[in-house]
C-alpha positions in Angstrom: 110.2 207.0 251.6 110.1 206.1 255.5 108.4 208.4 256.5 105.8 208.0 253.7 105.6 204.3 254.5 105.2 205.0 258.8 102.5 207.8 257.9 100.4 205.2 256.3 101.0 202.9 258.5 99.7 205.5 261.2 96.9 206.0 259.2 95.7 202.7 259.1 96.4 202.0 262.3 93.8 205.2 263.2 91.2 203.5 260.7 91.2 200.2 262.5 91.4 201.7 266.1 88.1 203.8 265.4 86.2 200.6 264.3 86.7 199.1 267.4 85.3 200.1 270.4 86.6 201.1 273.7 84.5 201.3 276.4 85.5 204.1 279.4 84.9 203.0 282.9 81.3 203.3 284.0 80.3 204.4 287.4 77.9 201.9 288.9 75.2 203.9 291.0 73.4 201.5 292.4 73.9 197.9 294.3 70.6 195.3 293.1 71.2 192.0 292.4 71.7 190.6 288.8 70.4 187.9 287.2 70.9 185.9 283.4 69.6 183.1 281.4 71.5 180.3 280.7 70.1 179.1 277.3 70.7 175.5 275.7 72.2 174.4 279.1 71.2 171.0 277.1 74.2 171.9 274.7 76.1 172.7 277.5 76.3 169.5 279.2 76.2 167.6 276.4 79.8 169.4 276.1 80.4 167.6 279.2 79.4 164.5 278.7 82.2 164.5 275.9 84.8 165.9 278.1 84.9 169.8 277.0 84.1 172.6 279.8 84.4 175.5 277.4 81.2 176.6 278.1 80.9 175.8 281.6 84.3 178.3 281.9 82.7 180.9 279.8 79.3 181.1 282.1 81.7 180.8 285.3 83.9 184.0 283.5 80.2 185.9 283.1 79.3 185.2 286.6 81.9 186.5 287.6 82.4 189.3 285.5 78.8 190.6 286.2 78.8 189.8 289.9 75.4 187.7 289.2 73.5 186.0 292.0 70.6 184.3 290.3 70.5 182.3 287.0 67.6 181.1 285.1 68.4 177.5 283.0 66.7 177.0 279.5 67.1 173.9 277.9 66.1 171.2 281.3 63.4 169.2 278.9 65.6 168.1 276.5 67.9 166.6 280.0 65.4 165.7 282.9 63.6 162.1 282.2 61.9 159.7 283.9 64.2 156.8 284.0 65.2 155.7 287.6 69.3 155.8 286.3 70.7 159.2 285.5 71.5 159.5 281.7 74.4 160.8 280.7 73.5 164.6 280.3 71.7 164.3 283.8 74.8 163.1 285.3 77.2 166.0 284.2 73.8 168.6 284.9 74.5 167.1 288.9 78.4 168.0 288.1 77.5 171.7 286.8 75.2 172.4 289.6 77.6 171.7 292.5 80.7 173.0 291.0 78.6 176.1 290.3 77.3 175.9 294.2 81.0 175.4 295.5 81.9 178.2 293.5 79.7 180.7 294.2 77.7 180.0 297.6 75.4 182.7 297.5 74.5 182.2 293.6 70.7 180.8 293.3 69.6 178.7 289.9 66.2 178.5 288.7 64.7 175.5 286.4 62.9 177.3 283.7 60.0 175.9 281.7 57.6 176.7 278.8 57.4 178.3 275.7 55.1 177.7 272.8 56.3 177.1 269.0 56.2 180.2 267.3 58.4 180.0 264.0 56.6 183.6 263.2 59.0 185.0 266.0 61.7 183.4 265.3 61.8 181.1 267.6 62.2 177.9 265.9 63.5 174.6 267.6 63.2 177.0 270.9 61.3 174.4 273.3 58.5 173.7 271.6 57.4 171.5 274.9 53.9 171.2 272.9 55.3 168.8 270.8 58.0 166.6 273.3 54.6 164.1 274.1 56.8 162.1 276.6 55.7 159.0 278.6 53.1 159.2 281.8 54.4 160.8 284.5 53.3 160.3 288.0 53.9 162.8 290.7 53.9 161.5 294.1 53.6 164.3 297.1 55.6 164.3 300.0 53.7 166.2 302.1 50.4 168.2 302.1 51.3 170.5 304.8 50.8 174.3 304.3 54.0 176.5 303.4 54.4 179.8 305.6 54.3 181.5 301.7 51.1 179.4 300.5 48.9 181.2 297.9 45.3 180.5 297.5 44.0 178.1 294.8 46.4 175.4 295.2 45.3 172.0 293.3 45.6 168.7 294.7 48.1 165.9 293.6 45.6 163.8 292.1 44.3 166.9 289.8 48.2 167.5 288.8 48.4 164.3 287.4 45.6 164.6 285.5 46.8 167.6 283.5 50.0 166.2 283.2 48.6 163.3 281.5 45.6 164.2 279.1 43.3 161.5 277.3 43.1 162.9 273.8 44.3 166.9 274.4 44.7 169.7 272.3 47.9 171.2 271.6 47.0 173.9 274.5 46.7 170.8 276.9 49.2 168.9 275.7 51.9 171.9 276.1 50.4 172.4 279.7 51.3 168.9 280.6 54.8 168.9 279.2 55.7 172.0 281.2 54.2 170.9 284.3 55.8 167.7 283.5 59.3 168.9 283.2 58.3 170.8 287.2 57.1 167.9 288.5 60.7 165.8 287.4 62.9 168.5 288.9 61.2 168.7 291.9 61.3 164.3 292.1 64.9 164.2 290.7 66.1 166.9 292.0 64.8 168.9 294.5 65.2 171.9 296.4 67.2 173.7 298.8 65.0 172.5 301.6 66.1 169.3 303.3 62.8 167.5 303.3 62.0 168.2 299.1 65.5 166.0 299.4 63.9 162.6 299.1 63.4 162.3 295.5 60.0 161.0 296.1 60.8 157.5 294.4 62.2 158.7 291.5 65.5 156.3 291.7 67.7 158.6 291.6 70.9 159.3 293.5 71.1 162.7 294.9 74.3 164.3 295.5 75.5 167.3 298.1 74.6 170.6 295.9 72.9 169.3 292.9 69.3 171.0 294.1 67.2 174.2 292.1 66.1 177.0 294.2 63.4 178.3 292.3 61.0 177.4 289.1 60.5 180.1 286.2 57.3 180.2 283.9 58.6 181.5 280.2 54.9 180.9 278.8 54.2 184.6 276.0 50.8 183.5 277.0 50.5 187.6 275.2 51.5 186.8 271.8 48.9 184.1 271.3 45.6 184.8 268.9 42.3 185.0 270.8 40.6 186.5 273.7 43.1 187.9 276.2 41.3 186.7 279.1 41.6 183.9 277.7 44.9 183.3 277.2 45.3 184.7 280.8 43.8 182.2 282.5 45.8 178.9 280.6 48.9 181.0 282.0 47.2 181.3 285.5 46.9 177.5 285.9 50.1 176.5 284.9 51.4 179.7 287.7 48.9 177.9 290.2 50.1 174.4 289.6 53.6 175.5 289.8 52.9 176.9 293.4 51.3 173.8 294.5 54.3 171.0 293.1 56.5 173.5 295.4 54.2 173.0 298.2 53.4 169.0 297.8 57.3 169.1 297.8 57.4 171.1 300.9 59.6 173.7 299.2 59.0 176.7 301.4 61.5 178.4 300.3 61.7 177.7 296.8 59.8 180.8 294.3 57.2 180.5 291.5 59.0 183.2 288.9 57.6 184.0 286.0 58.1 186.3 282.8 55.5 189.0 281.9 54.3 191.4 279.7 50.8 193.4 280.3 48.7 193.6 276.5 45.8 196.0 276.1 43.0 194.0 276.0 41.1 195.4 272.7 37.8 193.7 274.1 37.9 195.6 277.5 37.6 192.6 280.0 40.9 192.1 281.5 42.6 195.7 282.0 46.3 195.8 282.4 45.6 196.8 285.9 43.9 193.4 286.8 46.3 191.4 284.5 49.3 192.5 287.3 47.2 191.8 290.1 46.2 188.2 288.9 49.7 187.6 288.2 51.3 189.2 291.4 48.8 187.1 293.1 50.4 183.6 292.0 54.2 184.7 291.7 57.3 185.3 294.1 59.2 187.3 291.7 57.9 189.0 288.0 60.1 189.4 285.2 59.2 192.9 283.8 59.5 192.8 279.6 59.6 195.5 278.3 60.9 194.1 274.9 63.0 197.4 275.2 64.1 199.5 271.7 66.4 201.3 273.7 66.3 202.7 277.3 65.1 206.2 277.4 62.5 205.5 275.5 61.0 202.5 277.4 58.4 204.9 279.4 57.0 206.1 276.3 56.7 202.9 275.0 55.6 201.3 278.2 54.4 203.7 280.8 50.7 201.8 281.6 52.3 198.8 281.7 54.6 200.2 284.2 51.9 202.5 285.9 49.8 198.9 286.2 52.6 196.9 288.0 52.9 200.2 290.6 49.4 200.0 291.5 50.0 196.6 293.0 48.4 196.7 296.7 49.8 194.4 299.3 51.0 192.2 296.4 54.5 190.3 298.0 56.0 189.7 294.2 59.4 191.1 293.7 59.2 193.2 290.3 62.7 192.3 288.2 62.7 194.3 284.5 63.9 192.2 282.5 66.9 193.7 279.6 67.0 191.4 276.7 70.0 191.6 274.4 69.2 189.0 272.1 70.7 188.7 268.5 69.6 186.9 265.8 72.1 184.0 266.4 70.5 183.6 269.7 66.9 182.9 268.6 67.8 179.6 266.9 70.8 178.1 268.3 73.4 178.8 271.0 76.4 180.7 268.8 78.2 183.3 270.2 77.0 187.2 269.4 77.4 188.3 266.2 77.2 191.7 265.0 76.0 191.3 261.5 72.8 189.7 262.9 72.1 192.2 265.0 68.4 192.1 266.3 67.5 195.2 266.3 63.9 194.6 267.7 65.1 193.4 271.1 67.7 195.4 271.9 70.4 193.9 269.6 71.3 196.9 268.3 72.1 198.8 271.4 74.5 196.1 272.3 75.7 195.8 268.5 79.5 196.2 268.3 79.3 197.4 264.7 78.0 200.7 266.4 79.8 203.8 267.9 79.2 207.4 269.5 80.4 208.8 266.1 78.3 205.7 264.4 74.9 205.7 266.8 71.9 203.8 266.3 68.9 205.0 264.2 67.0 207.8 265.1 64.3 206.1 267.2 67.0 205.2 269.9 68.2 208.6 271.0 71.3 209.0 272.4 72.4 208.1 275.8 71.8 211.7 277.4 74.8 212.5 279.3 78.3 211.9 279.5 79.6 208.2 280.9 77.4 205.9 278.4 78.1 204.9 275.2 77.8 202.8 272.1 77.2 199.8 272.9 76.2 200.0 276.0 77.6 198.1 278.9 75.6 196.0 281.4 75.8 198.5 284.3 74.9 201.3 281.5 71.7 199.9 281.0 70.7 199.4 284.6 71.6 203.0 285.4 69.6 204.8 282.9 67.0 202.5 283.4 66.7 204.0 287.2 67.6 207.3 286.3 65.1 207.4 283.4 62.0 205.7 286.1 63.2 208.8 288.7 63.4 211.4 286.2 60.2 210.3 284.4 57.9 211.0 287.3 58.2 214.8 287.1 57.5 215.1 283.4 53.9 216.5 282.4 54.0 214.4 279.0 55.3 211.7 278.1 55.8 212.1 273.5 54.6 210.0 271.8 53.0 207.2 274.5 49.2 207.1 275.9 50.3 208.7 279.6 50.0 212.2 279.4 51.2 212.3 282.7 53.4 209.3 284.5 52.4 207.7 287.5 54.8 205.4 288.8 52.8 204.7 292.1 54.8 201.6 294.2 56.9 200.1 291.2 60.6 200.1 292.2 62.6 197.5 290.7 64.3 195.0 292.9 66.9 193.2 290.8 67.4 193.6 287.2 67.6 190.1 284.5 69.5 189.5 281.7 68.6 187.5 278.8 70.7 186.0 277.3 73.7 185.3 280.0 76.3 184.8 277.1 75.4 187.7 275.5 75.5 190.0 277.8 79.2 191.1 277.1 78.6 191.4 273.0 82.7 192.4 273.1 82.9 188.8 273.7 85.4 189.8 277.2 83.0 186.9 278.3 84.6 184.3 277.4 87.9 184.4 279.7 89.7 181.6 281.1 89.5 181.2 284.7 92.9 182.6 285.5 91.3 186.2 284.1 87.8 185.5 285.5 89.5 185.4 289.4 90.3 189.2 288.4 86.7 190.2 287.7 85.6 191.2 292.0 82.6 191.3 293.1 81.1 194.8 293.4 82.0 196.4 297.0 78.7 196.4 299.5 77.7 198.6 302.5 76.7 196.8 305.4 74.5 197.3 307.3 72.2 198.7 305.0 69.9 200.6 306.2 72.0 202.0 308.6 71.9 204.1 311.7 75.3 205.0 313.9 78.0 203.5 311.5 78.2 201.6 307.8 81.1 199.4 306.7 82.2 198.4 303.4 83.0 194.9 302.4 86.4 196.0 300.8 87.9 198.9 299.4 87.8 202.8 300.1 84.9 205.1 301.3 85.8 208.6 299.7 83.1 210.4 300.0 79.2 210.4 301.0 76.6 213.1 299.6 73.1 213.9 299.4 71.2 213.1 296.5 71.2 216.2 294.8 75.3 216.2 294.9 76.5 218.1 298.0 79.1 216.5 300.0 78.9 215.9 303.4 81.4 216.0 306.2 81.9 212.7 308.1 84.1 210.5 309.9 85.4 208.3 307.1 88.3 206.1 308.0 89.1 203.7 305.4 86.3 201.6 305.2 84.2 202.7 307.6 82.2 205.8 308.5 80.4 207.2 311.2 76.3 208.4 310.8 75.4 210.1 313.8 75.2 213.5 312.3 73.7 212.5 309.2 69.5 212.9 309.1 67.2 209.3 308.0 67.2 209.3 304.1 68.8 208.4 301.1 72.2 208.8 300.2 75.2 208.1 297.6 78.7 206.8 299.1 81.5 206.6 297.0 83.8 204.3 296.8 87.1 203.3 295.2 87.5 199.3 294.6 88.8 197.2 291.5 90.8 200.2 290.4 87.7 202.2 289.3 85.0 204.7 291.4 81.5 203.4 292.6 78.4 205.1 293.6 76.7 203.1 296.4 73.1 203.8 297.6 72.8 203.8 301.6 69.9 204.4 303.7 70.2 206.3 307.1 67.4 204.7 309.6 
C-alpha cells in the first residue's frame, strides 16, 4: 500500500514538474546595450506617494537582472504640470530618478511622449494625450545657440508656442500640442544632463542633484492612422523636428530625439519605405526598429524591405535599436503583472507565454527555435541572439518564403542596442520581481576592454577561456586569467569566451 501510495505521489509530482518550465543556461553571444519601457510610471509613483516601493524594487530587480542601461518612461503626462510647487506624484518622480541615478551611474532614462487613442488596438486609457486639453503652456528658451548635433529645420520658440496652444484645433492639433506640451514641461521642470538646461527656465520649481532626463522618445503609430501616408508622415515629422529644437532652446547638446518606427508600404506610391527611413533618420538620434515580431526567425520574411530600407541609410547618424515587444493582453490596458491566459499572441505574447513548452510549442507559423540552447519561452538573451544570428544568416539565402525579397539585402543595417517593451514583462516567469537582497546576485554581464583592440584585451571580471575565429576554430594565445595577449592574432572579428556568474559567455572582440 506504500509503495502504491509513493508511486503516485511520483507521478504527480512528474505531471506538475512538466508543466512548469525550466529554462537551461543560455550562452549570451554578444555584448549591446539593453534597453525597456517603464509603462504607467504614473502608477508607480503614486505607489510612492502612499509609502509602498514594490514596484520601484521590482524595476530595480529587472535592471538588474537584465544588465539594462537605458529606460524609456510611459505615463509622464498624467505627473508633469505646470504648477510652480511640485505635486505630490512629481515629488516622489524627483525621489525615483535619483535613487535610480545613485544606483546605477551609467543607466540613461528617457521621457517618452505620444500616442493616439485607438480602442481598435487595444489600447484603451493608453495616453490618449489628444484628449488631456490642459492649461496654456509657455515655453521660455534659454539659449538660441547652435548644438554641435543640430539638425536642419529647427522652429523657433515663438512658433513652439503656437502649436502648443491652438485657437480652435482639430483633434490632430490638439494631440500635437499635448505631446509637445508634456516636452516642453520636462525640459522647464526638469531638465537634462547638461548643466546649463539646469535652470528650470522659471518654472518654480526646485531641482534636486540627479532628478534630470537624458533623452526624449516619440511613441506617435503615426502608421496605423487612415489616410494618405505621406500624410501622416509629415504630422510625425513636425512633432520629431520640434522635439529637436526644445532640446536645442534648452541647450541640451547632449540629450537624443528617439523615436519608435515602423516603415508602411505606401499603396499610393509617393513616399517609398526607402524615403520614409531617410526622413526619419534625418530628425532622430536613435530609431526604435518594430517589427511587431510573430516570432524571431521569421521576422525577415515578414519584414525584409523594411529592413532592406533602414540599411540603405547614407551618412544618416541615427542609431538603429530593434525593438522586441512582449506585450500580453494585461499590458495593453492597465499595468498588471503577465499573465499567461491572456497571452497576446500578435506581439509576441506567445513566444514568451509560460503556458508553452518544447514538447507544447507554439502554432505552426512560429517555427521552432532551430538549434539546440533555446527554448519555450524564450529568454531575453534568446531573442537577441537569434535575432543576430537570423540578420547574418539571412544574407546568403537566394529566397526569402513567403515575403516580397526574393533575395535579402541587408546593406548598412546592424543593430546597435536592442529595446524591450514592456520592462516588467520581460521575465514572463515573473523571476522579476525579487527583493533586493536577490537582485545584488543578478551581475552585470562581463565586458572586454578595450574594444577594438590591438596588442592586449582585459576583462572587467571573471575568466577568459578561450578565443576563436568566427567559424569555431580555437586559437592559441597568451590567456592569463583575465587578460590576453593579440599580437599574433590578424585585424577582424572574433568570439572570446568567458566564464563569469557561474555560467559560459560568448563575447565579440575586434582586433584593430
Amino acid at each position: 500500500m506504500i509503495r502504491k501510495v509513493l508511486f503516485l505521489f511520483w507521478i504527480a509530482t512528474l505531471s506538475l514538474k512538466a508543466q512548469v518550465y525550466h529554462p537551461a543556461p543560455h550562452q549570451q553571444q554578444h555584448d549591446l546595450p539593453r534597453g525597456a519601457y517603464v509603462a504607467c510610471v504614473d502608477n508607480m509613483v503614486q505607489e510612492m506617494a502612499g509609502g509602498s516601493s514594490q514596484q520601484l524594487q521590482d524595476l530595480i530587480g529587472t535592471i538588474e537582472r537584465h544588465d539594462l542601461s537605458f529606460l524609456a518612461f510611459y505615463g509622464l503626462h498624467y505627473v508633469v504640470d505646470n504648477n510652480p510647487q511640485d505635486n505630490p506624484e512629481e515629488a516622489q518622480l524627483r525621489v525615483l530618478l535619483n535613487q535610480l541615478r545613485s544606483r546605477f551611474p551609467k543607466l540613461q532614462i528617457a521621457a517618452v511622449g505620444g500616442g493616439l487613442q485607438n480602442p481598435s488596438a487595444g489600447k484603451i486609457k493608453a495616453q490618449e494625450f489628444q484628449h488631456l486639453k490642459t492649461d496654456n503652456f509657455l515655453f521660455k528658451a534659454i539659449s538660441d545657440e547652435a548644438c554641435p548635433n543640430q539638425k536642419p529645420g529647427l522652429v523657433s520658440v515663438g512658433k513652439l508656442n503656437a502649436v502648443m496652444n491652438p485657437r480652435n484645433p482639430n483633434a490632430q492639433e490638439q494631440y500635437q500640442a499635448e505631446v509637445l506640451k508634456l516636452f516642453a514641461r520636462i525640459a522647464c521642470s526638469f531638465g537634462f544632463a547638461n548643466p546649463a538646461s539646469r535652470s528650470a527656465m522659471g518654472s518654480g520649481k526646485t531641482l534636486q542633484t540627479q532628478d534630470y532626463f537624458d533623452h526624449l522618445v516619440l511613441e506617435d503609430e503615426w502608421w496605423w492612422r487612415n489616410g494618405l501616408v505621406a500624410d501622416h508622415l509629415n504630422d510625425h515629422e513636425d512633432l520629431l523636428r520640434a522635439m529637436r529644437s526644445i532640446l536645442q532652446l534648452s541647450h541640451a547638446c547632449e540629450a537624443k530625439v528617439m523615436t519608435y518606427e515602423s516603415l508602411q508600404i505606401d499603396s499610393s506610391g509617393l513616399v517609398p519605405m526607402d524615403q520614409q527611413a531617410q526622413e526619419i533618420a534625418a530628425l532622430a538620434d536613435r530609431v526604435f526598429v518594430t517589427h511587431y515580431f510573430k516570432c524571431v526567425p521569421n521576422t525577415l520574411e515578414r519584414y525584409c524591405e523594411v529592413i532592406e530600407a533602414w540599411g540603405k541609410l547614407s551618412g544618416a547618424e541615427v542609431e538603429l535599436w530593434p525593438l522586441f515587444s512582449s506585450e500580453d493582453q494585461s499590458a495593453k490596458v492597465s499595468c498588471s503583472r503577465f499573465d499567461p491566459s491572456k497571452s497576446w499572441n500578435d506581439f509576441w505574447g506567445e513566444w514568451m507565454d509560460t503556458s508553452f513548452t518544447a514538447a507544447n510549442p507554439p502554432p505552426d507559423f512560429c517555427p521552432g527555435p532551430g538549434r539546440p540552447g533555446y527554448g519555450y519561452p524564450y529568454e531575453t538573451d534568446e531573442a537577441e541572439d537569434l535575432y543576430l544570428e537570423r540578420l547574418d544568416s539571412a544574407g546568403t539565402a537566394r529566397l526569402l518564403p513567403n515575403s516580397t525579397c526574393p533575395v535579402f539585402h541587408r546593406g548598412s543595417y546592424e543593430p546597435e542596442g536592442f529595446m524591450w517593451f514592456i520592462a516588467h514583462l520581460m521575465d514572463p516567469y515573473n523571476r522579476s520581481r525579487v527583493g533586493l537582497a536577490e537582485a545584488e546576485s543578478f551581475k552585470a554581464s562581463p565586458v572586454l576592454f578595450p574594444n577594438p583592440a590591438n596588442e592586449s584585451v582585459s576583462l572587467s571580471y571573471g575568466t577568459l577561456i578561450s578565443i576563436s575565429g568566427l567559424s569555431g576554430e580555437s586559437l592559441n594565445q597568451k590567456i592569463k586569467g583575465s587578460k590576453a595577449q593579440l599580437n599574433d592574432l590578424a585585424p577582424g572579428l572574433y568570439l572570446v569566451k568567458v566564464w563569469a556568474n557561474e555560467r559560459y559567455y560568448f563575447l565579440k572582440l575586434q582586433k584593430s
